[in-house]
C-alpha positions in Angstrom: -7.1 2.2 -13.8 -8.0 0.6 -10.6 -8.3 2.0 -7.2 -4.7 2.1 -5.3 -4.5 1.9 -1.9 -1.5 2.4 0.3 -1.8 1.2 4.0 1.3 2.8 5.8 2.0 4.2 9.5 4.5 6.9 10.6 8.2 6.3 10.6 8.0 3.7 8.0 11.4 4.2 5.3 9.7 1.9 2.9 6.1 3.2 3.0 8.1 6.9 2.0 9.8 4.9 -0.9 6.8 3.9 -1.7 5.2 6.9 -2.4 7.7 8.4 -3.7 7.5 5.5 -6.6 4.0 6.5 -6.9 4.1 9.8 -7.3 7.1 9.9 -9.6 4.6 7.5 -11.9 1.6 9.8 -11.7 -0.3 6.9 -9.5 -3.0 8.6 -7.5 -3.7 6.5 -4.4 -5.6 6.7 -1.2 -3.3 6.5 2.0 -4.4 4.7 5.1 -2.3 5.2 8.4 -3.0 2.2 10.5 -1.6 3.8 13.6 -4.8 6.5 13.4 -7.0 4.1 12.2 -7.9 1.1 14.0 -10.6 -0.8 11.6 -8.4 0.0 9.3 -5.7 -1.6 10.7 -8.0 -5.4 11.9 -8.9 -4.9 7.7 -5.2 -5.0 7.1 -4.4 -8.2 9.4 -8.2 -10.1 9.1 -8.8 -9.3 5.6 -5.6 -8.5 3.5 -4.0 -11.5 5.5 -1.1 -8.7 6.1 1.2 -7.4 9.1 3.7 -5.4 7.8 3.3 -1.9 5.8 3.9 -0.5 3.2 1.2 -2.5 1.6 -0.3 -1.6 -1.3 -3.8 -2.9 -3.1 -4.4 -2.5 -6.5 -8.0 -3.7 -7.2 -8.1 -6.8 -5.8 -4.7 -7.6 -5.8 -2.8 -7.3 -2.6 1.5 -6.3 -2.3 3.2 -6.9 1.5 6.0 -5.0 2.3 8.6 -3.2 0.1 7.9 -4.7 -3.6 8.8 -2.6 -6.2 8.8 -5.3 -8.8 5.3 -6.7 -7.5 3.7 -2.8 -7.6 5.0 -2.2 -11.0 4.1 -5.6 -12.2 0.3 -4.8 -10.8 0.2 -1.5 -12.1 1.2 -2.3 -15.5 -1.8 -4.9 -15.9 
């Protein structure tokens, strides 16, 4: 399977949803908080072309915002 990361930040409803989804699925992910983080965060915007979490990265592949039909689409590649 390829590596799952979840970029989230406190007080985020759909970045709980999401790992809830995960979880219930078995996923194992790595969990970024961009509020603690700060490289992590100019990644998120410079790199993954994003500004809003949850976003999720499967592989290469690259979900922004609440998608539960995106993330299952990716993980079932």
């Amino acid at each position: 399977m390829k590596e799952v990361t979840l970029y989230s930040q406190p007080d985020c409803p759909p970045c709980e949803v999401v790992k809830m989804f995960l979880k219930d699925r078995n996923v194992k992910y790595k969990e970024i908080n961009i509020k603690e983080d700060n490289q992590a965060r100019r990644y998120l915007i410079d790199q993954l072309k994003s500004y809003s979490t949850p976003t999720i990265t499967i592989g290469s592949e690259v979900i922004s915002g609440y998608n539960l039909e995106a993330l299952t689409a990716a993980l079932n590649k």
